[in-house]
VEXROBA-980458 format. One record per residue (C-alpha): residue in three letters; x, y, z. Coordinates in steps of 0.1 Angstrom, whole numbers, padded with zeros to 4 digits, always signed. Layout:
N
ALAXYZ ...
# end
This chain:
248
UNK+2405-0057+0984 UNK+2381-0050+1014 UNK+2377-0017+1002 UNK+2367-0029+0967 UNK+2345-0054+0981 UNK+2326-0030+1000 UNK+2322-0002+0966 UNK+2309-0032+0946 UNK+2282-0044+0971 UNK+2273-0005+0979 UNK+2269+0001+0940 UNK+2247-0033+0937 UNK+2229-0021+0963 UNK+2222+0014+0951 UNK+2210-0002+0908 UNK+2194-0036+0922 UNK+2158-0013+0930 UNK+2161-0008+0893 UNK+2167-0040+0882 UNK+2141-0055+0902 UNK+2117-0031+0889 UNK+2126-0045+0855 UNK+2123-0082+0866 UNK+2088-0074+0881 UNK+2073-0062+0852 UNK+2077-0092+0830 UNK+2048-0104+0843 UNK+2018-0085+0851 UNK+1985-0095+0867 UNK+1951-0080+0852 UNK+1926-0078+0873 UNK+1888-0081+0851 UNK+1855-0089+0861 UNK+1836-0109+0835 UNK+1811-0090+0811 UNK+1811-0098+0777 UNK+1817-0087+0749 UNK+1846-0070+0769 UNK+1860-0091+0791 UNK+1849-0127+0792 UNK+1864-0155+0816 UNK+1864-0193+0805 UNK+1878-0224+0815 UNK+1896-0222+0786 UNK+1912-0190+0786 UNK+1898-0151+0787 UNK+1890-0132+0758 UNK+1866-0101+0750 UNK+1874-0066+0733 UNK+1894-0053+0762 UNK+1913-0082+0770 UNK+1927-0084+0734 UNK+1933-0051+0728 UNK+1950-0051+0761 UNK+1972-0085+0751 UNK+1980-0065+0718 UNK+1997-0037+0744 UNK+2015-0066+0762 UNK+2032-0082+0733 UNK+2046-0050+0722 UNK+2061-0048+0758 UNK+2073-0079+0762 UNK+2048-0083+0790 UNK+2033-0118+0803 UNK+2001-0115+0812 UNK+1983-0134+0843 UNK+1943-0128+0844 UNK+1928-0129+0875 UNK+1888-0130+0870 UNK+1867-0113+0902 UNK+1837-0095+0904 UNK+1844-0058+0899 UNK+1838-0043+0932 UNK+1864-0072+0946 UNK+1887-0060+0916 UNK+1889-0023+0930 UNK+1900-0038+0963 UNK+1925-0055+0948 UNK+1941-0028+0931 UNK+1938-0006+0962 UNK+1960-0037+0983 UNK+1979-0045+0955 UNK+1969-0076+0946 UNK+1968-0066+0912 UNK+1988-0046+0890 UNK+1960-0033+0859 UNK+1925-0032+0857 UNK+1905-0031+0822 UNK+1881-0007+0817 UNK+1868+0015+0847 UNK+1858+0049+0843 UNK+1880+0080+0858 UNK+1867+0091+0889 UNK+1880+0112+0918 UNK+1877+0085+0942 UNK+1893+0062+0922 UNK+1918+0080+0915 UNK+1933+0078+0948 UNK+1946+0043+0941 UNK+1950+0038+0902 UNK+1965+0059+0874 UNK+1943+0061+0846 UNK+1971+0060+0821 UNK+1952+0054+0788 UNK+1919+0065+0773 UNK+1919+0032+0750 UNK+1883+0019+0753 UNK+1860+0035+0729 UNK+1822+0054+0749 UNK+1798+0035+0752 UNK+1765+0048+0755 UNK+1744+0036+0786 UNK+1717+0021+0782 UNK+1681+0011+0803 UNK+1664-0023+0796 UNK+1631-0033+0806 UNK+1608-0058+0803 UNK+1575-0045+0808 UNK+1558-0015+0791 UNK+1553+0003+0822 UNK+1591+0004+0827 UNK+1600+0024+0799 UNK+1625+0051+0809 UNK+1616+0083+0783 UNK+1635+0108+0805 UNK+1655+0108+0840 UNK+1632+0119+0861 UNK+1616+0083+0847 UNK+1637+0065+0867 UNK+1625+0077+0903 UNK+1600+0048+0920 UNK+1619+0022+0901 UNK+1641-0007+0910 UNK+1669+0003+0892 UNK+1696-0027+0889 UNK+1731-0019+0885 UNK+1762-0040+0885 UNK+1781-0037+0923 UNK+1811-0013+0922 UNK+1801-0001+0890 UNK+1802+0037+0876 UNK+1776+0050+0849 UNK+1778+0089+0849 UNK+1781+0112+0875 UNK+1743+0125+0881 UNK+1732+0087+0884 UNK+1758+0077+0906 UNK+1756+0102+0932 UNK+1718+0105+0934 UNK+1705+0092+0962 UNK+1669+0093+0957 UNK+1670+0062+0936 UNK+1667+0026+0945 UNK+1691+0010+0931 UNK+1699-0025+0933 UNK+1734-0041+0930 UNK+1744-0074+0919 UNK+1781-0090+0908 UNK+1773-0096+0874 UNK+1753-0084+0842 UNK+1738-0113+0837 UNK+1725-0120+0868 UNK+1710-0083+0867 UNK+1689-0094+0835 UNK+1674-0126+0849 UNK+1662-0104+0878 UNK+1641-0078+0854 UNK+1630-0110+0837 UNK+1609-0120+0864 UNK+1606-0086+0884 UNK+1628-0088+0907 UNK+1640-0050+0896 UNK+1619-0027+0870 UNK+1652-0015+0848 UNK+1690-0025+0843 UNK+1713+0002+0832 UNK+1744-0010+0815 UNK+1767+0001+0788 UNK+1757-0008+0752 UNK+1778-0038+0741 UNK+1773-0055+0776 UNK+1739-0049+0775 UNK+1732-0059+0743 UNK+1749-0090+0745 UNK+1733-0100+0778 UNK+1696-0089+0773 UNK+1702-0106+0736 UNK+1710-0143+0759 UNK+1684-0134+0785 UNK+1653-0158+0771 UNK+1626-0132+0771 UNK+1622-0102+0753 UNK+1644-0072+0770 UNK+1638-0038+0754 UNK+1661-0007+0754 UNK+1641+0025+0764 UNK+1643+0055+0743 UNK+1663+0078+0774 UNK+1701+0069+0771 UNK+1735+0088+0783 UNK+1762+0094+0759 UNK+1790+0074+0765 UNK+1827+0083+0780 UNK+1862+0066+0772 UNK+1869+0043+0795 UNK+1912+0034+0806 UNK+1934+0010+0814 UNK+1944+0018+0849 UNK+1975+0011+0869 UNK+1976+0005+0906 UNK+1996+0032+0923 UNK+2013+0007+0940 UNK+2024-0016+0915 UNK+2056-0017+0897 UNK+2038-0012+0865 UNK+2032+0024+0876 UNK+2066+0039+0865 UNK+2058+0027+0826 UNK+2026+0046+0817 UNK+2045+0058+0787 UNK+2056+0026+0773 UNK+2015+0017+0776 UNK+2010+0049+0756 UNK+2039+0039+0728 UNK+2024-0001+0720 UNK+1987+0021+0724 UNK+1998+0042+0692 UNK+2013+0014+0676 UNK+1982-0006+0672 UNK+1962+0022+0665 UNK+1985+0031+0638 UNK+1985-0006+0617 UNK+1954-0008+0623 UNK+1949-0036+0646 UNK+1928-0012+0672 UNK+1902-0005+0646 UNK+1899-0041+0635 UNK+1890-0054+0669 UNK+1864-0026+0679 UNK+1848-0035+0643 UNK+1853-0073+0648 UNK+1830-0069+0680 UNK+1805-0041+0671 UNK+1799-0066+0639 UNK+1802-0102+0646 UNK+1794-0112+0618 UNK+1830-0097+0609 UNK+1847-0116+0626 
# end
């Protein structure tokens, strides 16, 4: 009997890893900053593009999802400690890399773009873009030319909106921000914001997995419900339900 005893405990001890694994990952935390259209945080609830394409991917894992709103450069930190388990929409880069998996390309590009408010602002080409206040959100990655040059001034701030109010009354010159964002927050800003002629193509951007989170062994079943909504249709619906609002 001893014997037994001691085979059943040795075999719970060797699947229980496993099965906690499982229980871990019905509930995952999502760590987003807010910037709408993509990701917005209310007292009622968050919503945006990413969010419910994200919650789409959840329900067709079984997943529970608990939001935890923080201003992006905070949200990085968190994933590196493991205070969360997914973040919604960064950019790939090497540094990154180092502490999340980028484990699907699922946000469509979106162009940056550079907002002014005065006409001596204007950003026709990059070279535009030296002598100015350049405001950018903290944390934040554009493309890879702007974010490593260090002959601009830029000027960082936690949120987008924020960043608009300051070209509004010349704290910086220009705000670089990805079209949606940008859009939506120079469109709310109380003054007329304009969008310079010079803008960078756009890049996919991923839903990223913290290396050290449970969630990091089931990059494929992210793929899977990823395919499934794209395939009935529900992925194409949300992107045009928030290009167009009036679609919705």
């Amino acid at each position: 009997m001893r014997y037994l005893i001691s085979y059943f405990l040795a075999a719970l001890f060797l699947v229980s890893p496993t099965l906690l694994a499982e229980e871990e990952i019905r509930r995952v935390t999502v760590g987003i900053n807010h910037a709408p259209p993509y990701r917005i945080s209310t007292e009622n609830g968050e919503t945006g593009l990413y969010v419910e394409i994200f919650n789409e991917i959840a329900k067709r894992i079984d997943w529970e999802v608990r939001y935890l709103e923080a201003p992006f450069r905070r949200i990085l930190r968190m994933m590196e400690e493991g205070e969360v388990d997914i973040m919604l929409g960064p950019l790939k880069t090497r540094e990154r890399e180092n502490i999340m998996a980028f484990v699907a390309p699922v946000f469509p590009p979106e162009r940056k773009l550079f907002f002014y408010h005065r006409d001596e602002n204007r950003i026709d080409q990059y070279d535009d873009l030296y002598g100015k206040r350049i405001g950018v959100l903290d944390g934040a990655s554009y493309f890879e030319a702007f974010d490593t040059d260090q002959k601009l001034d830029k000027e960082s701030v936690v949120r987008y909106e924020n960043l608009m109010q300051m070209l509004i009354v010349d704290r910086v010159d220009v705000v670089v921000a990805p079209e949606l964002v940008g859009r939506y927050m120079s469109g709310r800003a109380g003054a007329a914001i304009l969008i310079s002629p010079f803008q960078v193509p756009g890049e996919h951007s991923y839903i990223a997995v913290a290396k050290t989170s449970p969630v990091s062994s089931h990059h494929e079943k992210i793929m899977q419900a990823f395919e499934q909504i794209r395939e009935n249709g529900v992925y194409e619906k949300l992107i045009s339900e928030y290009r167009d609002p009036a679609a919705k």
